[in-house]
C-alpha positions as CSV (number, residue, x, y, z in Angstrom):
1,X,-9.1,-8.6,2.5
2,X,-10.6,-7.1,5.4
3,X,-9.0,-3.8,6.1
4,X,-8.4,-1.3,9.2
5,X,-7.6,2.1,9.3
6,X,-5.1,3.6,11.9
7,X,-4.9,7.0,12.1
8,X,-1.6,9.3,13.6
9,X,-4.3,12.0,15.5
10,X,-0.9,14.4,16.0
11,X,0.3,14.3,12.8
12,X,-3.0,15.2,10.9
13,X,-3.4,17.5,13.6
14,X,-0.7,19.4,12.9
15,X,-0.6,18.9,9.5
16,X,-4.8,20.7,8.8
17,X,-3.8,23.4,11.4
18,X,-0.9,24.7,9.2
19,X,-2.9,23.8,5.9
20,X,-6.1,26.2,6.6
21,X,-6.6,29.9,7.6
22,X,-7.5,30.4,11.1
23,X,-11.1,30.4,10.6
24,X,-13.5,30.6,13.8
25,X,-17.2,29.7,14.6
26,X,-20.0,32.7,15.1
27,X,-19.0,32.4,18.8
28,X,-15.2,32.9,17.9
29,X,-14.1,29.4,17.9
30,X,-11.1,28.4,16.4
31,X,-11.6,25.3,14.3
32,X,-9.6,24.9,11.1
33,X,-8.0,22.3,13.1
34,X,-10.8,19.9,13.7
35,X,-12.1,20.7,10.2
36,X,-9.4,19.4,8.4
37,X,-9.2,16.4,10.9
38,X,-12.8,15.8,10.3
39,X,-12.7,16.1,6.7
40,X,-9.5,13.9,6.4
41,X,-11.7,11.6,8.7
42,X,-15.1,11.4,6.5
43,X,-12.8,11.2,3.3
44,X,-11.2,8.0,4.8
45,X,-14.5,6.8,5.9
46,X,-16.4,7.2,2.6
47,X,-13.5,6.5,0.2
48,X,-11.6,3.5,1.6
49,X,-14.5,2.1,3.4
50,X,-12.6,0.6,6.2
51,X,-14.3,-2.6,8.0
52,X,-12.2,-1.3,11.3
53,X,-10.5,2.2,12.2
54,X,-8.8,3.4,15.1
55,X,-6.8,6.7,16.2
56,X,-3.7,7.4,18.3
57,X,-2.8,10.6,19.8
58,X,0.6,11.8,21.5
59,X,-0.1,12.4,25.3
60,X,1.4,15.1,27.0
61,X,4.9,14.3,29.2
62,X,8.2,13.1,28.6
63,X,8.6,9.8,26.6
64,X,11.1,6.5,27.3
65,X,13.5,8.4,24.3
66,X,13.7,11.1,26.6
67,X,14.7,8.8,29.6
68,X,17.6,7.4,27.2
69,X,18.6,10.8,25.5
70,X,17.9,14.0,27.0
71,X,17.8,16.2,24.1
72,X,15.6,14.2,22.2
73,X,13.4,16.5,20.3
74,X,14.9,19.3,22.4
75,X,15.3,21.9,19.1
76,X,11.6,21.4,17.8
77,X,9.6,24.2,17.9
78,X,6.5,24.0,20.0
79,X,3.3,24.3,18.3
80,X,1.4,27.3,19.1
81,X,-1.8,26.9,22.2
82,X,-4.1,27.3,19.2
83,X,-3.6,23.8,18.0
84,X,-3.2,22.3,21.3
85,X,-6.3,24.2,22.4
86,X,-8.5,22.3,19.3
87,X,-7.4,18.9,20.3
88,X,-10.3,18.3,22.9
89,X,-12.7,19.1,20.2
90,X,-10.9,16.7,17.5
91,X,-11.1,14.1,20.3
92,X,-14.8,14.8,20.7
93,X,-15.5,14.2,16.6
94,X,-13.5,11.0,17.2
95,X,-15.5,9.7,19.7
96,X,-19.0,10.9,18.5
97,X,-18.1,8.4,15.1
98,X,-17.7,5.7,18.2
99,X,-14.2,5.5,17.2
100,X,-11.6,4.2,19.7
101,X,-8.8,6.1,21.0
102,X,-5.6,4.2,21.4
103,X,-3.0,6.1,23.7
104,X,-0.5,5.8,26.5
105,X,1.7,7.7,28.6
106,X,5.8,7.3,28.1
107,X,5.0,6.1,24.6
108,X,4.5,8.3,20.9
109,X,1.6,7.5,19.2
110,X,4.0,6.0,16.6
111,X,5.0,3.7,19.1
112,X,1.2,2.8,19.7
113,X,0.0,2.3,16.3
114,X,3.4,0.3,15.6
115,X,2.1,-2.2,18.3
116,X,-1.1,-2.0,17.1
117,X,0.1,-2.7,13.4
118,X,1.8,-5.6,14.6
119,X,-0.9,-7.1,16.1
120,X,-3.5,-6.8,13.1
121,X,-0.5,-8.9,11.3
122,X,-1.9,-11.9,13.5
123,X,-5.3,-11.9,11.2
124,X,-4.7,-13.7,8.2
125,X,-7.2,-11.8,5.8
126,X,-6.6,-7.9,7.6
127,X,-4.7,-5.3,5.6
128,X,-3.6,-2.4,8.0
129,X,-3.0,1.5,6.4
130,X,-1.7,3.7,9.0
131,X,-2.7,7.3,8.1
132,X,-0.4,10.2,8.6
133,X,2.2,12.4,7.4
134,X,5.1,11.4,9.4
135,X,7.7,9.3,7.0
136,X,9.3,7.4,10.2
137,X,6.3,5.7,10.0
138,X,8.0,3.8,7.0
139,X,10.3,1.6,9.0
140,X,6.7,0.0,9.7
141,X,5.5,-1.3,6.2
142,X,5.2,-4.9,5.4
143,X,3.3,-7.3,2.9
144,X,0.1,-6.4,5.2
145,X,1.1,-3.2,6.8
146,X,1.0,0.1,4.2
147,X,1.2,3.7,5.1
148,X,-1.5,6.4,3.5
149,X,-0.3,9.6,3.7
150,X,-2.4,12.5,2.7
151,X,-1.5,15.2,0.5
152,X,-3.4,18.2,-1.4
153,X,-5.4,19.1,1.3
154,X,-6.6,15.7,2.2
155,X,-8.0,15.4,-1.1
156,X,-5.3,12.6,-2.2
157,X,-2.7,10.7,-0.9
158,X,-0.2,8.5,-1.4
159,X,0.6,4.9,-0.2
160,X,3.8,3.7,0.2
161,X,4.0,-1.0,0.6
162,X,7.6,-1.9,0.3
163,X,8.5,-1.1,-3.8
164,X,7.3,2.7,-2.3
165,X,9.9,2.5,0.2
166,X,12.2,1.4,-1.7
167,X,11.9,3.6,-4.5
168,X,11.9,6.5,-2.2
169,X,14.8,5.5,-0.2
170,X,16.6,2.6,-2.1
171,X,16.2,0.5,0.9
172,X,13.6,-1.9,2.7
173,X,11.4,-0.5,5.3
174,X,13.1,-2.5,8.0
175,X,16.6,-0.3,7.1
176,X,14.6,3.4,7.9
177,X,16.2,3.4,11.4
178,X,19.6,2.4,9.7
179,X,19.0,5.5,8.0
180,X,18.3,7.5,10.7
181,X,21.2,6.2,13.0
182,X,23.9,7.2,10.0
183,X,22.1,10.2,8.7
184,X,20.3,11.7,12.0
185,X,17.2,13.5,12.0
186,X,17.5,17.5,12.6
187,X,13.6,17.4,13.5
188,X,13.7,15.2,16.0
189,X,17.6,16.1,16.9
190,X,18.6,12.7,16.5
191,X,22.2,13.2,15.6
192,X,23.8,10.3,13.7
193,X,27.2,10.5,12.3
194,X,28.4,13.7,11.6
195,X,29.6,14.3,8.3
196,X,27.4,11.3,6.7
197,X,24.6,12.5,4.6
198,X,21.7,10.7,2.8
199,X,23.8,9.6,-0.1
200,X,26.4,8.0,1.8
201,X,24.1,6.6,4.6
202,X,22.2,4.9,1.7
203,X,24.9,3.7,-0.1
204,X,26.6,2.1,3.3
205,X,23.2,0.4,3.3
206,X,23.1,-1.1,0.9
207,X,26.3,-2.3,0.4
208,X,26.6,-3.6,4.1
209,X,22.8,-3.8,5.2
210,X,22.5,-2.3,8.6
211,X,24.6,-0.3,11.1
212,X,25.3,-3.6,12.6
213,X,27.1,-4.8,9.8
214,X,28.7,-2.0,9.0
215,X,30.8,-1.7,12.0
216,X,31.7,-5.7,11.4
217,X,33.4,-4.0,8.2
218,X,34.3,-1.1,9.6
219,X,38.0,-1.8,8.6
220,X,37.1,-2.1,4.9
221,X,35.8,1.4,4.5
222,X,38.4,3.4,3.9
223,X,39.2,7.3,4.1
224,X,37.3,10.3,6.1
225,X,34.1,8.1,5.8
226,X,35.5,5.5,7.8
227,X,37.0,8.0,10.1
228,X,33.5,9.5,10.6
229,X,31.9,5.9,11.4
230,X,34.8,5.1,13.7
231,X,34.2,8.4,15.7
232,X,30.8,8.5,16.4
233,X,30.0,4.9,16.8
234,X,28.5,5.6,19.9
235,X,26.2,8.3,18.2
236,X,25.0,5.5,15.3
237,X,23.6,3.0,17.8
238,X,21.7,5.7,20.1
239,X,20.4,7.5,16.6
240,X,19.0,4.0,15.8
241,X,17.5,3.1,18.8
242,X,16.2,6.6,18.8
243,X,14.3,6.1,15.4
244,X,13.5,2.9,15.8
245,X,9.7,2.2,16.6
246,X,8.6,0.0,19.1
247,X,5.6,-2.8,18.6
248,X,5.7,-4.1,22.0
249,X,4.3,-1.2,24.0
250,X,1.3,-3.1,26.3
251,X,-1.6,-2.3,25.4
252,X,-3.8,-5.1,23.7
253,X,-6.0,-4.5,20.0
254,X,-9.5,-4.8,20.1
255,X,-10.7,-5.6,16.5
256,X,-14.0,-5.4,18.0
257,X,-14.4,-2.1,18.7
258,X,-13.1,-0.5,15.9
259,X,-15.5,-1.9,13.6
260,X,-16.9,1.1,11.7
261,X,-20.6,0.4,11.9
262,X,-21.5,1.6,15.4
263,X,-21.7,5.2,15.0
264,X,-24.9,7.6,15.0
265,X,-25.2,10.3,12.2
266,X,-27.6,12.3,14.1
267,X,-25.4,13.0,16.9
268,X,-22.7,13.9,14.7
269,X,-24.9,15.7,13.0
270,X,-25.6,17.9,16.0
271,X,-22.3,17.9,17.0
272,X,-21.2,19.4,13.3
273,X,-23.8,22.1,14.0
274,X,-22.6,23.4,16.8
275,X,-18.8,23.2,15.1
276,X,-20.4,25.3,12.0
277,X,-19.3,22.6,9.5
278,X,-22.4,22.5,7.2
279,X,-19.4,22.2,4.0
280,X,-19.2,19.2,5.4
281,X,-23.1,17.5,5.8
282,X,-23.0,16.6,2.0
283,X,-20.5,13.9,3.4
284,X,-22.8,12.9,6.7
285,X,-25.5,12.3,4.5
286,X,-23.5,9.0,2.3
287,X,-24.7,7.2,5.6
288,X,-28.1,7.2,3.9
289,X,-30.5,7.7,7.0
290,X,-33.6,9.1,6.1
291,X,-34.0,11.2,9.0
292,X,-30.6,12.4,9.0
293,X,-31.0,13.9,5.6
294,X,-34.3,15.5,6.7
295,X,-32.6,17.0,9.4
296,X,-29.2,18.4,7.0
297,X,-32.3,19.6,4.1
298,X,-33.8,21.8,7.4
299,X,-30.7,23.0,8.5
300,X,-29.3,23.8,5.0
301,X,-32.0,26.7,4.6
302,X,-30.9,28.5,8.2
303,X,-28.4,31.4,7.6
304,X,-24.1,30.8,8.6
305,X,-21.0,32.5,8.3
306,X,-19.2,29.2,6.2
């Protein structure tokens, strides 16, 4: 099967930013950020040998889940200006492999590479891997639809099809925001149903199926748990509709130009100079162009700081 690559650009983001030392170019720039997105980047590109990739990234503003719930994500942290700062850059490497950006306002990338999951479906011979770190992307995994998420420093991963999911879990994909709506999420400050923890949540699940169900049977849970249920109903549908992702946000694939075959090694090749990456030529130079490994050999023998 043909295969395309979709990539969660926030989530790798953040994830290389924490995972390296602040290290800076000779000019003091701060790059462990865009080295670890790059390296994730030519690892994907030279190990899975997608025939199609593509990259989502958050944009700033308030989102639709903030419309419906205020506090949405209202106790996260805010990632220090350092990241935010490299993320310019990260697009630059992105677009110098020719790569398309997919990316809308009022939407999470999550929400974009959902719809753009959904979409690949369509193609009879596609398999989709959307790359990241973020497990809500679960909820998304089908027969044709996997999740990749790096570990070890991008030097392996782990990919999660349905027996994944429901080895992890004990549920199907398609339950995740089930999940979420009994158990919350304290990251996103999705709140659930107090008192009902993973355990419970799962077992609920599986007995009943979905949150939908359960309150059909709400009378035949007996005890504090269904004292909990029948107190926070209103808290279990919002939490559901707040972890559930949407595949319908309007924006259209274009197989086209995410084939991986259009890009030019010397540019990135120039651009990687000016970044200080040179750890990184051995993997530029797998495209097997002649005069781009002339030009790595003749840079090799000038003097850096990495």
């Amino acid at each position: 099967m043909r295969k395309l690559i979709l990539i969660d650009g926030n989530a790798i983001i953040h994830r290389a930013f924490h995972a390296l030392p602040p290290f800076r170019t000779s000019k003091g720039e701060l790059t462990n950020a865009v080295y670890g997105f790059t390296s994730m980047l030519l690892n994907i590109l030279n190990n899975e040998k997608p025939d199609y990739i593509a990259v989502s990234f958050d944009l700033k503003g308030k989102t639709f889940r903030h419309e419906q719930y205020k506090e949405y994500k209202a106790t996260r942290v805010k990632a220090p200006d350092e990241l935010y700062e490299q993320i310019p850059r990260i697009k630059e490497v992105v677009k110098a492999f020719q790569i398309p950006i997919y990316e809308i306002a009022g939407f999470e990338a999550d929400d974009v590479l959902g719809t753009l999951a959904k979409q690949a479906e369509k193609e009879s011979d596609l398999m989709t891997y959307i790359v990241t770190g973020d497990m809500d992307t679960l909820q998304l995994v089908t027969e044709k639809v996997k999740v990749l998420s790096p570990v070890k420093g991008f030097q392996e991963s782990i990919i999660y099809d349905i027996p994944k999911v429901l080895g992890k879990y004990g549920l199907s994909p398609s339950q995740v925001p089930d999940l979420k709506g009994l158990q919350g999420d304290s990251s996103d400050n999705i709140k659930g149903v107090a008192g009902i923890g993973p355990k419970t949540a799962q077992s609920l699940l599986q007995k009943y199926g979905s949150i939908e169900n359960i309150y059909n049977h709400l009378e035949k849970i007996p005890g504090k748990v269904g004292e909990k249920l029948k107190n926070d109903r209103a808290s279990a549908f919002e939490s559901k509709t707040l972890a559930t992702i949407i595949t319908q946000v309007p924006m259209s694939l274009d197989l086209n130009s995410c084939r991986t075959h259009h890009y030019d090694p010397e540019k990135i090749l120039e651009l990687f100079k000016e970044l200080e990456f040179k750890s990184l030529y051995s993997k530029l130079g797998t495209f097997n162009s002649h005069s781009l490994a002339k030009k790595i050999e003749e840079d090799q023998t000038q003097p850096s700081l990495f």
